[in-house]
ZASEZA-272913 format. One record per atom (N, C-alpha, C): residue number from 0; x, y, z. Coordinates in pm, whole numbers, plus 50000, padded with zeros to 5 digits. Layout:
BEGIN
(NUM, (X, Y, Z))
...
# end
This chain:
BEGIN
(0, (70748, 32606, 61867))
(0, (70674, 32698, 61954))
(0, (70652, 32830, 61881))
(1, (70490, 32843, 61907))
(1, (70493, 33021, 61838))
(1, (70381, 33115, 61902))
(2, (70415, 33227, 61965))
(2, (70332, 33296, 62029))
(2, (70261, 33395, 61912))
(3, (70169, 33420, 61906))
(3, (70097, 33551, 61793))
(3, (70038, 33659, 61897))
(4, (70027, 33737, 61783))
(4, (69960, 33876, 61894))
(4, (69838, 33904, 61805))
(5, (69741, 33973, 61844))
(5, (69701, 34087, 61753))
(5, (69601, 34174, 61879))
(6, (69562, 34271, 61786))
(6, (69457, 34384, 61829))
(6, (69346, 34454, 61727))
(7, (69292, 34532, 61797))
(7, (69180, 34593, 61749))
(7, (69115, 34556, 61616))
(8, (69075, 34425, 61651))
(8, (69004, 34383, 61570))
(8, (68838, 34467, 61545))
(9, (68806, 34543, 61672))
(9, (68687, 34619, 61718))
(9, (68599, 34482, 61643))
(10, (68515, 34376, 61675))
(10, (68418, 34333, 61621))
(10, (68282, 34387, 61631))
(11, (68235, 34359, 61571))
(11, (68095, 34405, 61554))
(11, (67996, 34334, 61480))
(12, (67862, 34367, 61503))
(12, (67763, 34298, 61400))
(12, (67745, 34346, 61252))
(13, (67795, 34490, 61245))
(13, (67774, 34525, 61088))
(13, (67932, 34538, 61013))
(14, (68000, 34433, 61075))
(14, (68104, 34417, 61010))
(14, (68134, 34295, 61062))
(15, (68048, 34183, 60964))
(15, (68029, 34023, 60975))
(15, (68174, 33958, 60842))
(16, (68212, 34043, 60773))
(16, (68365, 33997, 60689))
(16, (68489, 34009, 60810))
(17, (68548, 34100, 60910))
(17, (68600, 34077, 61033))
(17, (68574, 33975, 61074))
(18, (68483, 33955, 61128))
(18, (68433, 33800, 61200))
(18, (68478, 33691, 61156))
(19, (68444, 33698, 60997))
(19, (68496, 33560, 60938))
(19, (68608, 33559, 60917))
(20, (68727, 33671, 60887))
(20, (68835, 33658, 60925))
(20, (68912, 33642, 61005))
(21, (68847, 33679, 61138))
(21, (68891, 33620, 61258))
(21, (68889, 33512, 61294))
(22, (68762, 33424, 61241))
(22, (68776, 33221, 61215))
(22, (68851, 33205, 61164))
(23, (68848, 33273, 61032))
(23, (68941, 33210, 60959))
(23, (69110, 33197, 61002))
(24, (69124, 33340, 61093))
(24, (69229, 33309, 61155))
(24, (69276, 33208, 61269))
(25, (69167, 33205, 61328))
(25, (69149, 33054, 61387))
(25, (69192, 32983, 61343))
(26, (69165, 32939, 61223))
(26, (69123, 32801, 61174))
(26, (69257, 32780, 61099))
(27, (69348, 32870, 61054))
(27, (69450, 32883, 60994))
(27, (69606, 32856, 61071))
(28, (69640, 33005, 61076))
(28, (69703, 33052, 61158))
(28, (69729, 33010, 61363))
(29, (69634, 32999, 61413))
(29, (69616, 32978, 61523))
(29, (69637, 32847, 61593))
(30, (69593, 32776, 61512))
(30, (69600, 32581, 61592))
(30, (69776, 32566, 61600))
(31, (69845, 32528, 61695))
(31, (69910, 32432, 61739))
(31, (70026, 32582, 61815))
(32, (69926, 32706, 61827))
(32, (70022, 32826, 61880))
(32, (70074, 32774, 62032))
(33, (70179, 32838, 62078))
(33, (70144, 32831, 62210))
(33, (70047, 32911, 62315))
(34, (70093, 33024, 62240))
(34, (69998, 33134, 62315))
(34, (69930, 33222, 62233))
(35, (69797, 33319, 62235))
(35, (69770, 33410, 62166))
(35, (69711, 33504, 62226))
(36, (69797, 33637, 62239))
(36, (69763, 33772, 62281))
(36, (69679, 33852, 62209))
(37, (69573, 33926, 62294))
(37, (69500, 33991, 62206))
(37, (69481, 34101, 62285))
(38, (69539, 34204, 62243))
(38, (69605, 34334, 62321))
(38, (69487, 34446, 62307))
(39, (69349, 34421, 62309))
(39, (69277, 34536, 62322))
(39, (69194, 34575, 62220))
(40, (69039, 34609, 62230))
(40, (68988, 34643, 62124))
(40, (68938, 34573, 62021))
(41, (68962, 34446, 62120))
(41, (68864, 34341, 62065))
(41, (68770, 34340, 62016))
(42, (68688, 34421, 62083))
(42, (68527, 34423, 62021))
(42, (68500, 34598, 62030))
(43, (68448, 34617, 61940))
(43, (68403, 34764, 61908))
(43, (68373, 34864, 62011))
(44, (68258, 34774, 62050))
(44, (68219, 34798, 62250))
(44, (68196, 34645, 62285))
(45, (68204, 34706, 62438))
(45, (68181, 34619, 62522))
(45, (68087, 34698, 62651))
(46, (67953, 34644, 62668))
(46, (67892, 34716, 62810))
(46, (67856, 34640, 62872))
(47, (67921, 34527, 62904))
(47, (67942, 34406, 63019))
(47, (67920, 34278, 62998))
(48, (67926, 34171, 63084))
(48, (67985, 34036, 63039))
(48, (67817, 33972, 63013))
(49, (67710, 34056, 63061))
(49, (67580, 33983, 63087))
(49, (67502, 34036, 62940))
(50, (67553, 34086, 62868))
(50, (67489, 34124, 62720))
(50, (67511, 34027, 62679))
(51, (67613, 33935, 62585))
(51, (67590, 33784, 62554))
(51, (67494, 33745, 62438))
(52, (67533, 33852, 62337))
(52, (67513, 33828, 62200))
(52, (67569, 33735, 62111))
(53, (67526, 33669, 62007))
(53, (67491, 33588, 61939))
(53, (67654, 33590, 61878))
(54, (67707, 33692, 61876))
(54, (67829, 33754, 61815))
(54, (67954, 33731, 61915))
(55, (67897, 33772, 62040))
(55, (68006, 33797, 62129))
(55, (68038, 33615, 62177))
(56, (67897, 33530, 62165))
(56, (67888, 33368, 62193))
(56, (67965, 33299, 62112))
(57, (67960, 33367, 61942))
(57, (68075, 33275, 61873))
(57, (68172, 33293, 61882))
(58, (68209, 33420, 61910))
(58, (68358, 33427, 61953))
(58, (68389, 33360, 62048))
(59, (68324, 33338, 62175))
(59, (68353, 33314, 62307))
(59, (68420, 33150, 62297))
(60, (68303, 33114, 62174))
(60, (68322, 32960, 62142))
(60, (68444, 32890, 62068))
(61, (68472, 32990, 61935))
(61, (68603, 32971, 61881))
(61, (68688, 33003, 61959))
(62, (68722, 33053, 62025))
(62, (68822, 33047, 62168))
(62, (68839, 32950, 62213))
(63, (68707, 32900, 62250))
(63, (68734, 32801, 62362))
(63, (68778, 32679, 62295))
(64, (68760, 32675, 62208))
(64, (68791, 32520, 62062))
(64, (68939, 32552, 62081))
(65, (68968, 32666, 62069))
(65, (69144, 32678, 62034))
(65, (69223, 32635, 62173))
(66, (69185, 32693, 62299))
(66, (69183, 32694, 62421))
(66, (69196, 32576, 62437))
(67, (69139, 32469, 62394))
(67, (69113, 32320, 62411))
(67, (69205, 32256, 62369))
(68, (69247, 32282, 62274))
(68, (69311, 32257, 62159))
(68, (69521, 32290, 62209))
(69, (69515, 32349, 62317))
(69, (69625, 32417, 62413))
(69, (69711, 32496, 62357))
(70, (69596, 32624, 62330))
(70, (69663, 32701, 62273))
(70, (69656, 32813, 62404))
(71, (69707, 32881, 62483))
(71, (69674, 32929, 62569))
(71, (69631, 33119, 62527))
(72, (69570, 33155, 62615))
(72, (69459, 33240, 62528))
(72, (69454, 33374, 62624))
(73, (69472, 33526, 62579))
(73, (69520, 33618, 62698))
(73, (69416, 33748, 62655))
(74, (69369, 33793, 62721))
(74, (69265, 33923, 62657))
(74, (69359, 34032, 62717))
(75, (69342, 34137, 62672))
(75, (69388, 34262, 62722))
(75, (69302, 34419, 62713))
(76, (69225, 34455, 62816))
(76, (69113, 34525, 62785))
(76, (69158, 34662, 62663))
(77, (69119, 34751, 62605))
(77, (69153, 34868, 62548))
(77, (69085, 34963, 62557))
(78, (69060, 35052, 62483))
(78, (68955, 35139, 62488))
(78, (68798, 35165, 62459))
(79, (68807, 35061, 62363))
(79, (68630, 35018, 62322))
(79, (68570, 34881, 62432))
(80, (68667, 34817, 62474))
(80, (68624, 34682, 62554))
(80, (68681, 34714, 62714))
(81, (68693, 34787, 62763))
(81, (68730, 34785, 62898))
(81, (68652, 34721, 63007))
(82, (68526, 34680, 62943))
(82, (68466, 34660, 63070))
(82, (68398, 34512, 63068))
(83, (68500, 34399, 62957))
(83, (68519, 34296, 62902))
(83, (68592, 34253, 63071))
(84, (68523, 34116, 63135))
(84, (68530, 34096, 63240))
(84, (68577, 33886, 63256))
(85, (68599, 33881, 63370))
(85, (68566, 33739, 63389))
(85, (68512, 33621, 63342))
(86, (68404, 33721, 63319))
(86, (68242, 33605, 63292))
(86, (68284, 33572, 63171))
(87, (68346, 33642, 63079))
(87, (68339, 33626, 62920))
(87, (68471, 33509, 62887))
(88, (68588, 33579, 63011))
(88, (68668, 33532, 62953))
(88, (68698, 33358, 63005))
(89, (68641, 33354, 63127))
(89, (68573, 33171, 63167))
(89, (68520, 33144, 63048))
(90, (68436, 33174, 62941))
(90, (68349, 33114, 62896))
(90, (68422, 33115, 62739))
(91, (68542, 33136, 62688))
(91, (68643, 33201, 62632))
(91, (68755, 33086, 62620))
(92, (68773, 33043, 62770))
(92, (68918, 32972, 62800))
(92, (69026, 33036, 62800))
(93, (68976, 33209, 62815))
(93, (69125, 33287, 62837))
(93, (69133, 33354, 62991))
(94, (69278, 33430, 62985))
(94, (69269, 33505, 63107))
(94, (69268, 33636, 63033))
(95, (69275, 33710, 63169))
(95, (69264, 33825, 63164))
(95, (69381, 33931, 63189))
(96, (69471, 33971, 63108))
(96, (69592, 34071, 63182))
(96, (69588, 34212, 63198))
(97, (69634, 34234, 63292))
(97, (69668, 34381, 63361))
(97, (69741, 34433, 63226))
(98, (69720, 34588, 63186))
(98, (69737, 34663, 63081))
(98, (69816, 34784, 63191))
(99, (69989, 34732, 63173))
(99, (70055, 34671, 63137))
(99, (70103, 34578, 63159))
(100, (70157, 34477, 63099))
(100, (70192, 34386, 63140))
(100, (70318, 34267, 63086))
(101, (70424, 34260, 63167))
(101, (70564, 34199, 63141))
(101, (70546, 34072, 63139))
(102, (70624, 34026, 62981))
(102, (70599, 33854, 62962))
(102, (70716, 33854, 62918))
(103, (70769, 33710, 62960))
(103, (70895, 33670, 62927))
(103, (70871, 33589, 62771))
(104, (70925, 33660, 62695))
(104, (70902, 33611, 62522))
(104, (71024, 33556, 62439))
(105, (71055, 33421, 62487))
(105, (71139, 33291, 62432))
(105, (71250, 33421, 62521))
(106, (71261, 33438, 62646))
(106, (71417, 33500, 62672))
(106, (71395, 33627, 62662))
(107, (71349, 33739, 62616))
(107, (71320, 33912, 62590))
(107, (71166, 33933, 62710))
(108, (71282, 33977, 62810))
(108, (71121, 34067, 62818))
(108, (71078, 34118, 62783))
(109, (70934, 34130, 62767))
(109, (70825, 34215, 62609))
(109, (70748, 34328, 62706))
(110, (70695, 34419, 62703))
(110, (70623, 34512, 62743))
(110, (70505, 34510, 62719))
(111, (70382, 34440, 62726))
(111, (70242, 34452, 62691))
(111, (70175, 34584, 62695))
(112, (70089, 34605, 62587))
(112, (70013, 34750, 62674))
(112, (69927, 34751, 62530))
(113, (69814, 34755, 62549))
(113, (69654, 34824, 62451))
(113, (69769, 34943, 62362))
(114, (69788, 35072, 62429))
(114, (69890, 35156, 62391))
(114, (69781, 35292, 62421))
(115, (69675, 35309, 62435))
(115, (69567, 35438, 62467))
(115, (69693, 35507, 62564))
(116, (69700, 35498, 62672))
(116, (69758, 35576, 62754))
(116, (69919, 35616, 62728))
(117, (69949, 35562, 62620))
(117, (70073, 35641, 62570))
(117, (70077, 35772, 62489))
(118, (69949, 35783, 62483))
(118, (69925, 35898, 62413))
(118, (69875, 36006, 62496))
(119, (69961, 36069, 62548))
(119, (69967, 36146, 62645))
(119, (69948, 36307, 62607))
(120, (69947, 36339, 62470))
(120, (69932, 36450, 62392))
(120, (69784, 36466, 62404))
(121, (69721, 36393, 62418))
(121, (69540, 36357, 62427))
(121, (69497, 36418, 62570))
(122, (69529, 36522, 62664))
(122, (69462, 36527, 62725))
(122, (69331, 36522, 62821))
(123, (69215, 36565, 62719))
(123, (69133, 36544, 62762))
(123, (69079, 36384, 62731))
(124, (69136, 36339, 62619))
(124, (69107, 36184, 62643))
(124, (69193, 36100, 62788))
(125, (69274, 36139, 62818))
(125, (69344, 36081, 62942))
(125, (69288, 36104, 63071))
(126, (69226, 36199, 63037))
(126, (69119, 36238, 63184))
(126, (68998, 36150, 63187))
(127, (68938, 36105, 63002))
(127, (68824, 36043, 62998))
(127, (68911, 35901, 63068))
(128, (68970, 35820, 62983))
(128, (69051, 35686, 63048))
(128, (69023, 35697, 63161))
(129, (69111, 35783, 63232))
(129, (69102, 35783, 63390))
(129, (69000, 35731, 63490))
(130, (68889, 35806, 63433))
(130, (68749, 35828, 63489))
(130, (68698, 35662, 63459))
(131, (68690, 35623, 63339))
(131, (68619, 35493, 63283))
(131, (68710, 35392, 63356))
(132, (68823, 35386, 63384))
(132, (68920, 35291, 63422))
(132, (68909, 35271, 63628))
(133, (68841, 35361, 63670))
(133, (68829, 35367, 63785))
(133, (68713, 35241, 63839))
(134, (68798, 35183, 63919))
(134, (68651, 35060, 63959))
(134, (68540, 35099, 64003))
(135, (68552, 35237, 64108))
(135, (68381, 35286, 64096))
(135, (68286, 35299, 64008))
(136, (68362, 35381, 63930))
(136, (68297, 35432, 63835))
(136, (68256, 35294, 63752))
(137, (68319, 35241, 63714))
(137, (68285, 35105, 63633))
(137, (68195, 35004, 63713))
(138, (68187, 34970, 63860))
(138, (68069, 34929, 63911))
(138, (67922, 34984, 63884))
(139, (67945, 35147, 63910))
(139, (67789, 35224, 63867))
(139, (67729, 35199, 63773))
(140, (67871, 35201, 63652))
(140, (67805, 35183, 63500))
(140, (67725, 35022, 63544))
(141, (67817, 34960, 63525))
(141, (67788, 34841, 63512))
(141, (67621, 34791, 63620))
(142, (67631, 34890, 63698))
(142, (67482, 34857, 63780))
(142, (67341, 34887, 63681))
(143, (67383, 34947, 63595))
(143, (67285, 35066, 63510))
(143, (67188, 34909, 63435))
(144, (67038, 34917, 63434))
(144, (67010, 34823, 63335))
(144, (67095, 34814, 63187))
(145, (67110, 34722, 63135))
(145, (67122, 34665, 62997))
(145, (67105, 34752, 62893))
(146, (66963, 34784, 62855))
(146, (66944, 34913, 62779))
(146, (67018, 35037, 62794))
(147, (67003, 35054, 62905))
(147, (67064, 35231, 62960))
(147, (67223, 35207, 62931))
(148, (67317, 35069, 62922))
(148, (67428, 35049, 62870))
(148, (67430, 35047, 62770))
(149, (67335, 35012, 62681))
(149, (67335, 34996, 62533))
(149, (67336, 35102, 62465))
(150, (67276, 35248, 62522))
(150, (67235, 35322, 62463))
(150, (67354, 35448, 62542))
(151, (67442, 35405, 62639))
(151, (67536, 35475, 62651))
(151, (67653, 35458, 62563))
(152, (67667, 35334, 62546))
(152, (67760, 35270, 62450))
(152, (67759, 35359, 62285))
(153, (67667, 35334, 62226))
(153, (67630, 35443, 62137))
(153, (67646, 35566, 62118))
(154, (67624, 35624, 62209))
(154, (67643, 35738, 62283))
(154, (67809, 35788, 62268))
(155, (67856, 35729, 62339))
(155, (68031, 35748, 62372))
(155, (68047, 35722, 62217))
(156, (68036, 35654, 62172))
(156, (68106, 35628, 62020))
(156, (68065, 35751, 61887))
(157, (67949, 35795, 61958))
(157, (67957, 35852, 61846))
(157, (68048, 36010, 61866))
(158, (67969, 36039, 62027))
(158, (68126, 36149, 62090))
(158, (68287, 36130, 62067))
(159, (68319, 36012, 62046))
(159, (68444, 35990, 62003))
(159, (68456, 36011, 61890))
(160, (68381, 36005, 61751))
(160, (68337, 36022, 61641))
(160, (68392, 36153, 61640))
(161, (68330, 36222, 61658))
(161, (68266, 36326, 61623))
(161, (68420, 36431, 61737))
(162, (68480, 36383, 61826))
(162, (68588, 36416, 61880))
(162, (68707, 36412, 61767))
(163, (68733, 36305, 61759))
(163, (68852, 36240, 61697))
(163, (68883, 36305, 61526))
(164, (68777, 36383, 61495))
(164, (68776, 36382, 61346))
(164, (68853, 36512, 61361))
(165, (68823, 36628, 61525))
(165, (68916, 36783, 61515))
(165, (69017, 36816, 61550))
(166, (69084, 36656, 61580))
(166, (69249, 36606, 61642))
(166, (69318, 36602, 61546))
(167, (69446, 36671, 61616))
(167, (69495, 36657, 61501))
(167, (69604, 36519, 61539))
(168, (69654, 36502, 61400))
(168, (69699, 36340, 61398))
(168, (69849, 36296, 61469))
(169, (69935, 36417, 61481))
(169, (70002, 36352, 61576))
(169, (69971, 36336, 61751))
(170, (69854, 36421, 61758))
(170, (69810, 36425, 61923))
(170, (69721, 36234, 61998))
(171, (69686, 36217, 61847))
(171, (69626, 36069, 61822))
(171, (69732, 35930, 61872))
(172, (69843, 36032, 61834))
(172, (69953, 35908, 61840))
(172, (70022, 35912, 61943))
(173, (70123, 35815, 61990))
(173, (70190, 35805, 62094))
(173, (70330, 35947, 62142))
(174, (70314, 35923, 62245))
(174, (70427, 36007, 62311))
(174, (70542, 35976, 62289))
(175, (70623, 36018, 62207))
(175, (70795, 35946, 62236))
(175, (70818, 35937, 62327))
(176, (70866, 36072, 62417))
(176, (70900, 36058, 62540))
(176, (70829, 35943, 62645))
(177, (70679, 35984, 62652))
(177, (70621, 35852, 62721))
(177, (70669, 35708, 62686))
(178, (70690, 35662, 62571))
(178, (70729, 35541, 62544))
(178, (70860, 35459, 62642))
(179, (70995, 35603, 62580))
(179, (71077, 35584, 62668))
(179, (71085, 35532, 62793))
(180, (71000, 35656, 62867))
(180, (70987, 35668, 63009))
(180, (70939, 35508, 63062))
(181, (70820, 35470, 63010))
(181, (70764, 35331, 63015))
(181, (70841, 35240, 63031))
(182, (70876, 35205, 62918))
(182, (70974, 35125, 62892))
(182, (71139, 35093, 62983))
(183, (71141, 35217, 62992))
(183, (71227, 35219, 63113))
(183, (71246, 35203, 63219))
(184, (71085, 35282, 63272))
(184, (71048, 35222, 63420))
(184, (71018, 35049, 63432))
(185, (70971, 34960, 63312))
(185, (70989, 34828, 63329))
(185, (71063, 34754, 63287))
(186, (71187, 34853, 63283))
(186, (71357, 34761, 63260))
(186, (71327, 34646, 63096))
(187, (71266, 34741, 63019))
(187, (71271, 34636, 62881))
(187, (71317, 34725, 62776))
(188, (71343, 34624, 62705))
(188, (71396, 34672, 62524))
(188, (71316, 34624, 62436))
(189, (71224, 34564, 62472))
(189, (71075, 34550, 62337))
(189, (70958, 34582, 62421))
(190, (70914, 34609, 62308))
(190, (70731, 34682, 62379))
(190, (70636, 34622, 62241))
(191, (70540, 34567, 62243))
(191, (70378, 34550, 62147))
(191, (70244, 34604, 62198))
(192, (70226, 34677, 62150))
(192, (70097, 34742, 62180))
(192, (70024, 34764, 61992))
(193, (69880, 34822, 62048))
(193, (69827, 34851, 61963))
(193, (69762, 34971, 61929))
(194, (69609, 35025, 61895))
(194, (69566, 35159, 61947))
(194, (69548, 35241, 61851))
(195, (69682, 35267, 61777))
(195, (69672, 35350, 61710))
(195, (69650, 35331, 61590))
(196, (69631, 35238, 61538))
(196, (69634, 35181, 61397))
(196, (69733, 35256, 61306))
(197, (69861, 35203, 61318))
(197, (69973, 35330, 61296))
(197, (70107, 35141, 61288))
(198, (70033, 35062, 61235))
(198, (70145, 34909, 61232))
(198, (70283, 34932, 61169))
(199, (70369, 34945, 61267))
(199, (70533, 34982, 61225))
(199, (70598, 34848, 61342))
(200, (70724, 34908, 61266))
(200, (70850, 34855, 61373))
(200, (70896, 34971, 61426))
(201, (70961, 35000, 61514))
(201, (71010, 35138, 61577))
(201, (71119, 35091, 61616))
(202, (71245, 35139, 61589))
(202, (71405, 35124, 61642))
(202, (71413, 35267, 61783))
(203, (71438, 35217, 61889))
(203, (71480, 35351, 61955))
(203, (71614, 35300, 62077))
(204, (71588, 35412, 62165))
(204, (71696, 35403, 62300))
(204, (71632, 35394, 62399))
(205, (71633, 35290, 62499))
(205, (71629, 35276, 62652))
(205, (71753, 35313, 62720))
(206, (71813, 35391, 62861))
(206, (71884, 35351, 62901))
(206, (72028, 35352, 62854))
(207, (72010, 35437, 62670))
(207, (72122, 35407, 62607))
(207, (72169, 35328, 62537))
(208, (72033, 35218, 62498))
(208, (72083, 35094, 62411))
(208, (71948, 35081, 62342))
(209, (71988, 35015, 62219))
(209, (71884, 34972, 62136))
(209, (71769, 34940, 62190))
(210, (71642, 34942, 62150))
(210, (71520, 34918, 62181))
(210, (71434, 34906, 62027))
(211, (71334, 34794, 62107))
(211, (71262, 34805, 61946))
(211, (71086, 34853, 61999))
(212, (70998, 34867, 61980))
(212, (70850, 34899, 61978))
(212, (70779, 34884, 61823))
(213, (70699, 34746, 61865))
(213, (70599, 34697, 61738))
(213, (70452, 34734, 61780))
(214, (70413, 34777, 61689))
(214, (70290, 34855, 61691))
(214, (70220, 34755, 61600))
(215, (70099, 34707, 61647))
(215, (70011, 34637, 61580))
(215, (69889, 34699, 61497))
(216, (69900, 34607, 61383))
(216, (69741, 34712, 61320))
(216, (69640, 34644, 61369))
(217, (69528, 34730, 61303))
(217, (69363, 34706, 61287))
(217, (69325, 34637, 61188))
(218, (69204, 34586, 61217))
(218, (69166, 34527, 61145))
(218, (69091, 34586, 61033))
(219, (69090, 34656, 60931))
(219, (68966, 34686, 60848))
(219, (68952, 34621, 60708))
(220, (69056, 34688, 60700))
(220, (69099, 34629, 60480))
(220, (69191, 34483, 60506))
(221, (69255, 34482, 60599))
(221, (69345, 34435, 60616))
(221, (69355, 34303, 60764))
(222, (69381, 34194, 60766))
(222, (69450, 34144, 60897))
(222, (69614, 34179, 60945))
(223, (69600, 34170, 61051))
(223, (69726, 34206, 61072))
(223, (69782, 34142, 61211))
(224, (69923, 34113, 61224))
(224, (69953, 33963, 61318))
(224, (70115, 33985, 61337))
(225, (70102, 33938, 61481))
(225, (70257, 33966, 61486))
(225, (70296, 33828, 61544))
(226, (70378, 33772, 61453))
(226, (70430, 33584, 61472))
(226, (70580, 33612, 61571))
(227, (70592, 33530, 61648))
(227, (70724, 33519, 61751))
(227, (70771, 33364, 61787))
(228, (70886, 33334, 61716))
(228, (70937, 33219, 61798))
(228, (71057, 33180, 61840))
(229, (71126, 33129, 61903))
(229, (71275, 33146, 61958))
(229, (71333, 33156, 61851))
(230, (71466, 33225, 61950))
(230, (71546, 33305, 61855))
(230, (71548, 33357, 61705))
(231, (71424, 33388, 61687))
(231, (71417, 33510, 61586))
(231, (71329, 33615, 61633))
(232, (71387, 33713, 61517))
(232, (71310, 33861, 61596))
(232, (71155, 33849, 61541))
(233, (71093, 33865, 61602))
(233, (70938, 33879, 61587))
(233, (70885, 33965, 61458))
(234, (70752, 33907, 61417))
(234, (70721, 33944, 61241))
(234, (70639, 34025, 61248))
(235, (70584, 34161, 61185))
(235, (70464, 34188, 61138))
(235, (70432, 34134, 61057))
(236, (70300, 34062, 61038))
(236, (70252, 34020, 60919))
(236, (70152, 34087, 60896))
(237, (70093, 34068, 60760))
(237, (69998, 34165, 60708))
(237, (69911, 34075, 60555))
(238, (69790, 34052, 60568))
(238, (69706, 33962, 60450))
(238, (69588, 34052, 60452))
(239, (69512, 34040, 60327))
(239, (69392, 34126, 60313))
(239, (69263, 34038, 60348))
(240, (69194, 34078, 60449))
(240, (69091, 34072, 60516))
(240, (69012, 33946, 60444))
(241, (68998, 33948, 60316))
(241, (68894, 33855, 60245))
(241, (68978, 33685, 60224))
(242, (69101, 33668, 60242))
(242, (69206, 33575, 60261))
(242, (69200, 33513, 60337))
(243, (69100, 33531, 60452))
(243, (69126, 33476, 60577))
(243, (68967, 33439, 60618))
(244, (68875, 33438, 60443))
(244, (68751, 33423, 60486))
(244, (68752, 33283, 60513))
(245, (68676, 33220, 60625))
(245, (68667, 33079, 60732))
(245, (68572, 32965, 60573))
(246, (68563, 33045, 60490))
(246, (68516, 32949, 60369))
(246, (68607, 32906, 60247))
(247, (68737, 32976, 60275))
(247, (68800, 32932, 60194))
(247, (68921, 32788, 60210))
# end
């Protein structure tokens, strides 16, 4: 038995070497898993399940091959894909989990979470979350024609752009204290999230006792994967992006 994780792969169309590393991780790595978490940030953007690009279809499809295949299959929205829905993930063969979210992992309860909202130093980004994460607000969007999403989508990214570059870098990153607090309030001693592109192991204290927090990377130069199977402690792994091309 082996559960994998990963995140922020952000896919996209002008970054078609991702893609094929992500088959390739398929095609590798993935067959005979039990489960595979994918904690957020899946796709670069997301402005709803009825866009259904050529990009977003092959993915939907290599899923569903693996899915078939009984590998069981879990999305977790983040900050570029939040509004990654139902429709996609029926058509996928995955579900969909609440961010956060407690899984029992071979015996350890694990702490799920994207990881955006641990970063609590981000103010005015926690106000943006807020707002985007609200189901009203995400119905309106989502009422907006196609275009007028497409071209908001754009929009936000490049404001984040153009945000993110006058932050400074520990405000980017997670809250200690928040971590704690989290973690505490859901009675665990491991946590996986992603977010920050910041891939460590973290030793800390819950409660007064050991705790661990694995931080998953991004995808750019690099793949990156976190392997779990009974009774051993869970892996970061780490291969370079072109290793995992679906042609080799």
């Amino acid at each position: 038995m082996t559960t994998l994780f990963i995140s922020d792969l952000h896919l996209e169309e002008s970054r078609p070497d991702i893609t094929g590393a992500f088959l390739g991780f398929l095609n590798r790595e993935a067959p005979g898993a039990e489960q595979l978490y994918i904690l957020g940030d899946f796709f670069e953007a997301w402005i709803g399940d009825d866009e259904r690009t050529p990009l977003q279809e092959q993915v939907a499809q290599a899923l569903r091959r693996l899915s078939e295949n009984g590998t069981r299959i879990f999305l977790m929205h983040g900050n570029r894909d939040f509004l990654l829905g139902e429709d996609f993930c029926a058509r996928a063969g995955a579900a969909l989990l609440d961010d956060p979210t407690v899984i029992d992992l071979y015996g350890i309860p694990t702490l799920l979470m994207h990881g955006d909202s641990l970063c609590t130093a981000d103010v005015e980004y926690q106000k943006f979350r807020a707002n985007m994460r609200n189901p009203q607000t995400q119905k309106l969007i989502l009422a907006r024609p196609l275009k007028d999403r497409q071209q908001m989508a754009r929009q936000l990214r490049e404001m984040s752009m153009a945000t993110n570059r006058g932050k400074a870098e520990d405000i980017m990153d997670v809250t200690p204290a928040e971590v704690v607090r989290v973690m505490e309030s859901h009675n665990v001693r491991q946590m996986v999230h992603g977010h920050t592109h910041r891939p460590a192991v973290h030793n800390l204290e819950t409660h007064g006792k050991t705790a661990t927090r694995i931080v998953l990377g991004d995808w750019d130069e690099n793949v990156w994967w976190l392997i779990a199977n009974p009774g051993q402690k869970p892996e970061l792994q780490k291969a370079p992006l072109s290793s995992f091309s679906p042609f080799q």
